[in-house]
C-alpha positions in Angstrom: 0.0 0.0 0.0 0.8 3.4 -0.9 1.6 6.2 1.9 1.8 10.3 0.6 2.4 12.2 3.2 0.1 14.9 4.0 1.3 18.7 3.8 3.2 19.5 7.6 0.9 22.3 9.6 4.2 22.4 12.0 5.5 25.1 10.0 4.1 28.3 10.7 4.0 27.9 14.1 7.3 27.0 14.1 8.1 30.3 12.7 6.0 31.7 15.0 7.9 30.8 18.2 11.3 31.5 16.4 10.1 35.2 16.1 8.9 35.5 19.6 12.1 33.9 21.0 13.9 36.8 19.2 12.3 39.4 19.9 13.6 42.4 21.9 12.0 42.6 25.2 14.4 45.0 26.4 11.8 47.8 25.6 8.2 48.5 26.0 5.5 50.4 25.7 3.6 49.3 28.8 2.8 52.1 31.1 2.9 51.5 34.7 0.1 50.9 36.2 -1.4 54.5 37.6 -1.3 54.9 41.7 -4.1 53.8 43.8 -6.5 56.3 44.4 -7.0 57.8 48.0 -9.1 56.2 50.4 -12.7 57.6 50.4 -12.9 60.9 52.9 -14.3 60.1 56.1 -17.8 60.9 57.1 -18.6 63.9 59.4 -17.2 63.3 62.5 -20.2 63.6 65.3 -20.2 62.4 69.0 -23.7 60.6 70.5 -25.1 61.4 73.9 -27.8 58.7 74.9 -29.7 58.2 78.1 -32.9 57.1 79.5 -35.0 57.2 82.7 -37.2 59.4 84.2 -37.1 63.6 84.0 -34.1 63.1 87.3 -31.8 60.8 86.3 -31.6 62.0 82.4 -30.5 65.5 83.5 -27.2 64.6 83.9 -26.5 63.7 80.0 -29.0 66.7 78.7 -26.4 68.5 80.5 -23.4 66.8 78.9 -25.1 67.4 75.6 -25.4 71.0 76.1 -21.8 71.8 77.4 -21.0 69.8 74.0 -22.8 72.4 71.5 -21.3 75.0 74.1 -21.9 78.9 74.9 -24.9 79.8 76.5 -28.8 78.8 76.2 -29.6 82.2 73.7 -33.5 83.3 74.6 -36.3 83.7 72.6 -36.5 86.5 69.9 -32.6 87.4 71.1 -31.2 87.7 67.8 -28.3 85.6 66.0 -25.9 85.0 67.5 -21.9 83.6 66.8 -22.2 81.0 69.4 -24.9 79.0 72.2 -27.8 77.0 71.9 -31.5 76.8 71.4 -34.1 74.8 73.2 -37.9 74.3 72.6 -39.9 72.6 75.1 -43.9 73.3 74.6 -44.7 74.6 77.5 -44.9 78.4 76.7 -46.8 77.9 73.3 -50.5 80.0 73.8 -53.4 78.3 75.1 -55.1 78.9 72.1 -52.2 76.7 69.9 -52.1 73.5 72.2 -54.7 70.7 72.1 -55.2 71.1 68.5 -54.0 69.5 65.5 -53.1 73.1 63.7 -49.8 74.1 65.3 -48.0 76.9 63.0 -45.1 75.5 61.5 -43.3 78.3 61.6 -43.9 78.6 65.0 -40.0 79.0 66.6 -39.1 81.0 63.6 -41.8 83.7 64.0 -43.7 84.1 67.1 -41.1 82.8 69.5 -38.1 83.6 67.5 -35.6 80.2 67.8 -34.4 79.2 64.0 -36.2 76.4 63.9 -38.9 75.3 60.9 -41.1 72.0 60.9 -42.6 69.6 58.1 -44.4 66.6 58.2 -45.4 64.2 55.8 -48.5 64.1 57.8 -51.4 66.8 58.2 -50.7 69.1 61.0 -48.7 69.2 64.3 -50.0 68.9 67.6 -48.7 70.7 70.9 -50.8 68.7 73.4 -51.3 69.3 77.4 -53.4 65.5 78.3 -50.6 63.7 77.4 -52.7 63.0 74.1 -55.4 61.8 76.1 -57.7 63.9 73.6 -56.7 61.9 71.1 -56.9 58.4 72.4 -58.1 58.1 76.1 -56.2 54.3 76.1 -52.4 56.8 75.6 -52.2 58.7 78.8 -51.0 56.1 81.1 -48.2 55.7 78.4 -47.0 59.0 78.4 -45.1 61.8 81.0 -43.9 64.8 80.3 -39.8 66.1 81.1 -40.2 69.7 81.7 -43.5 71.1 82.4 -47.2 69.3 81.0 -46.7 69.6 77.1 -45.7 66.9 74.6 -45.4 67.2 71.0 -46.3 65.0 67.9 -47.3 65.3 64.2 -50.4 65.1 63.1 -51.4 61.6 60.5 -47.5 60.6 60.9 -44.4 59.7 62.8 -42.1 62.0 61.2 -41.2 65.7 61.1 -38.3 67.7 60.1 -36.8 70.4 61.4 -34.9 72.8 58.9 -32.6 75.6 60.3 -33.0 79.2 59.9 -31.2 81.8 61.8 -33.2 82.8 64.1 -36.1 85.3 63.6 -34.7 85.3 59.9 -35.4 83.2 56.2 -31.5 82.4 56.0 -30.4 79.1 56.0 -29.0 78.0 59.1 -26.0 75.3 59.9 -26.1 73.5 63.5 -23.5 71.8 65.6 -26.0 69.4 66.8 -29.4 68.4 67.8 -30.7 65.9 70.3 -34.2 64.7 71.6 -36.2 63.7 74.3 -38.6 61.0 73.6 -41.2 59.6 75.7 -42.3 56.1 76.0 -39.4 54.0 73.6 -40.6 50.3 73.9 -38.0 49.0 70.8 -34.8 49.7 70.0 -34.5 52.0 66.7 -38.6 53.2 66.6 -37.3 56.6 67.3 -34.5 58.0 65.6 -33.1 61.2 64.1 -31.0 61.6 60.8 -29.0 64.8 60.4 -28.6 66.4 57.0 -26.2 68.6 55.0 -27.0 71.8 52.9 -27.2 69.0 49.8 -29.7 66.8 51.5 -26.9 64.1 51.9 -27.7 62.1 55.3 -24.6 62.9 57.2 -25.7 60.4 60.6 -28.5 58.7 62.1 -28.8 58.3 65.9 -31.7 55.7 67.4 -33.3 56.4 71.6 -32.7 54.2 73.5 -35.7 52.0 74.7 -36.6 50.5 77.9 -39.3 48.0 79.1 -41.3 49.7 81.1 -44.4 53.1 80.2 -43.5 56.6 80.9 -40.2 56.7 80.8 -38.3 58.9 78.9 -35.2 58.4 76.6 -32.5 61.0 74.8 -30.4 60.9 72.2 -28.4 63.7 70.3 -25.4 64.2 68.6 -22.5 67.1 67.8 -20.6 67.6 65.2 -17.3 69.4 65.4 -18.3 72.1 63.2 -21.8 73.6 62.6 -23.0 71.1 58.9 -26.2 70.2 60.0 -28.6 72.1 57.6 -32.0 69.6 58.6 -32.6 66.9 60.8 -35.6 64.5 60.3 -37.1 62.4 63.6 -39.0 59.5 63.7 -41.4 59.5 66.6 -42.3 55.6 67.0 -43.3 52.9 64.3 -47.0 54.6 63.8 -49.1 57.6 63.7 -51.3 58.8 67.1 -54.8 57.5 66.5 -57.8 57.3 68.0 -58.1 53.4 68.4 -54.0 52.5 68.7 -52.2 50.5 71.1 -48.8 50.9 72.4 -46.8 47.7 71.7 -46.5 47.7 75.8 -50.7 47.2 76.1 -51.1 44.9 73.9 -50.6 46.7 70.4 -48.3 45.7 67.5 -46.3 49.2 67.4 -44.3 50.9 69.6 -46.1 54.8 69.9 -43.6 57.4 70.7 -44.5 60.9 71.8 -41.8 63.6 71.5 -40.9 66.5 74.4 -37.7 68.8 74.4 -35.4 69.9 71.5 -32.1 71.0 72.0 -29.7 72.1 69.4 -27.1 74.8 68.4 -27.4 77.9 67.7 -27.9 78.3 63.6 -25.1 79.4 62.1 -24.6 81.4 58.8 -23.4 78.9 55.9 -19.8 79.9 55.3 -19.4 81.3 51.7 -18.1 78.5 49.5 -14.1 78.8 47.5 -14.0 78.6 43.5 -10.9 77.2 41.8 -9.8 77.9 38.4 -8.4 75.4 36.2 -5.7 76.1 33.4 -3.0 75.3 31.7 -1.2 74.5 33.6 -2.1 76.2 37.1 -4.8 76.1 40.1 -5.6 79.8 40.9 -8.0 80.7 43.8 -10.6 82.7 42.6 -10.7 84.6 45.9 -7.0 85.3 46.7 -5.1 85.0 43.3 -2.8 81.9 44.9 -1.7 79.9 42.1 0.4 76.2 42.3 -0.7 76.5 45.1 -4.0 77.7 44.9 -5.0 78.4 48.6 -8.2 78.4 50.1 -9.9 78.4 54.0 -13.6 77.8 54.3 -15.3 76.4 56.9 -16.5 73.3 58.0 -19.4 72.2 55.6 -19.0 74.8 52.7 -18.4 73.4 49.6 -15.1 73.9 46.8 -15.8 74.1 43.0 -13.0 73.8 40.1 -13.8 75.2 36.9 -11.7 74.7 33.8 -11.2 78.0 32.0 -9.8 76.4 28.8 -9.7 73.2 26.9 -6.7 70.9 28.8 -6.3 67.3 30.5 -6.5 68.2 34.0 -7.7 66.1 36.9 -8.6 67.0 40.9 -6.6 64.4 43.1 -6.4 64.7 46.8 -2.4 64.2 47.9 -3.6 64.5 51.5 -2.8 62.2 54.3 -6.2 60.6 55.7 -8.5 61.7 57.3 -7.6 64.9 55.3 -8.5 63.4 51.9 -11.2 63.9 49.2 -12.8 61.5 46.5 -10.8 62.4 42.8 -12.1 63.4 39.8 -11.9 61.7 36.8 -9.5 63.7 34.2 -11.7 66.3 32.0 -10.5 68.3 29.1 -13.8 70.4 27.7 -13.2 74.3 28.7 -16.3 74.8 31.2 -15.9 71.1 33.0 -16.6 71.3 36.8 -15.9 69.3 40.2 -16.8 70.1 43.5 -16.5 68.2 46.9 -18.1 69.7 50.4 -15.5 69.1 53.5 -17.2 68.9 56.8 -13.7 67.7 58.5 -11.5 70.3 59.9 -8.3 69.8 58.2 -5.8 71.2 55.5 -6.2 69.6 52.5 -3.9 69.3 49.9 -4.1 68.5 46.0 -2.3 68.1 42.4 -3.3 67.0 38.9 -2.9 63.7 38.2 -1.6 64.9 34.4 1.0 67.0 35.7 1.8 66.0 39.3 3.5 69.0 41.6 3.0 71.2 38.2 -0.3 72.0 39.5 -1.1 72.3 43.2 -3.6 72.8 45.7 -4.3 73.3 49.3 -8.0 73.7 50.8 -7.5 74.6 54.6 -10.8 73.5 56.6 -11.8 75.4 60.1 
């Protein structure tokens, strides 16, 4: 029998490692890999105070809370003021105001001038003097009051916000920190309160304590280091007051939380933010002139913008050591391109491009 050999496939990939094998690897075009990116900036830095008991044995951590916000408690209708504290605590709203489910919102902003706004989701608020006995008989062995007879609540829901104004005024308002007394906590995270920045971006949450027993009261607050806290929203149990619902603790399914006194800081003006111009190849402050490095201070909370005057590869990286670090931008080129980050952290900050290193420089100083 006759055997022809078939054509070899061998051959080109014989060639093929013969070129590989003499190739000069001496040289590439591989760039290194580019550096890791910082670490993401730390939240806002806030200390809690929590207690609970009756009015007595709470004192003691109200008072921690309000050497923590520090100055002095500032009094009704006094005007702004650069430092202190604010407290509302029901008893000295108007006969005519309490026991009914119409409460001005504006309340502590207008007739008893303390900075403070309120929104519900709900209908109406309600200052109440029968421990909400007029509403549902079955609540007042639930409830007891910390200073004085009044309690507070929204009307047809469990939340309300508070927004910041300084006081007696419609400017914005930043706070160092709020805390709350609520009556009547049965499970742990029913009452709550979540602090805000200027943005809306949550900066915290804090949950009441709870306890086993009816008409005991719990706190909980917290402080920032700097004034950042623009609106805080609190949630007053799992549930709405009604007319026919029970408290977890007598045989309902949800834990009913009443609300007494606020205590927070004394609004303060938000700080006027920096602008940074980008160019080829230079940061300059818009306020100051400083250029490589550009130089700004702001305070805690305001925010710092970089605008590109020009068509250029530039990019915003923070060189800083944590916690005194930023999230980057991404590297932009189109004249007009913006990036802005808000620091709530007192710190100095320090930045470069990530095209052209210590060419282009930085430094945001936060008080």
């Amino acid at each position: 029998m006759e055997y022809t050999m078939k054509p070899t496939t061998y051959a080109p990939l014989l060639a093929l490692l013969i070129a590989i094998g003499c190739s000069d690897n001496t040289a590439t075009n591989i760039a290194p890999p580019p550096p890791p990116p910082p670490p993401p900036p730390p939240p806002a830095a806030f200390t809690v105070f929590e207690t609970l008991g009756d009015s007595v044995s709470i004192a003691a951590k109200l008072t921690e809370f309000r050497t923590a916000l520090g100055g002095v408690l500032n009094a009704p209708n006094s005007p702004p003021a650069d430092s202190g504290r604010r407290e509302i605590n029901w008893d000295g709203v108007p006969a005519a105001l309490t026991d009914v489910d119409s409460f001005p919102a504006n309340f502590f902003n207008v007739n008893s001038k303390r900075g403070a706004l309120y929104s519900t989701p709900g209908t109406g608020l309600r200052v109440d003097s029968t421990n909400f006995a007029a509403v549902n008989a079955g609540l007042a062995a639930q409830f007891t009051a910390f200073s004085g007879k009044k309690l507070f609540m929204p009307v047809g829901s469990n939340q309300v916000d508070v927004t910041f104004r300084l006081a007696g005024t419609d400017t914005p308002g930043l706070v160092k920190g709020f805390g709350a007394v609520f009556v009547d906590v049965d499970r742990l995270g029913s009452a709550t309160i979540e602090y805000f920045d200027v943005d809306g971006q949550r900066l915290a949450i804090v949950r009441a304590p709870n306890h086993a027993g009816a008409q005991l009261l719990s706190f909980t607050g917290a402080v920032f280091q700097e004034a950042i806290v623009a609106r805080v929203r609190i949630t007053s149990g799992d549930a709405a007051l009604t007319a026919t619902i029970n408290d977890i603790s007598a045989g309902g399914t949800q834990d009913i939380v009443v609300m007494d006194d606020f205590i927070f800081g004394e609004p303060r003006p938000l700080g006027p933010d920096a602008q940074v111009t980008v160019g080829n190849v230079f940061f300059r402050s818009v306020h100051n002139g400083t250029q490589n490095p550009a130089v700004d201070t702001i305070a805690a909370g305001a925010r710092v913008t970089w605008t590109w005057n020009a068509a250029g590869s530039h990019s915003i990286q923070s060189t800083g050591i944590p916690p005194a670090v930023f999230r980057n931008s991404v590297v932009m080129s189109a004249a007009g391109s913006t990036y802005s980050v808000r620091l709530f952290n007192p710190g100095t900050y320090d930045y470069d491009c990530a095209v052209h290193g210590l060419a282009m420089t930085g430094r945001i100083v936060v008080r």
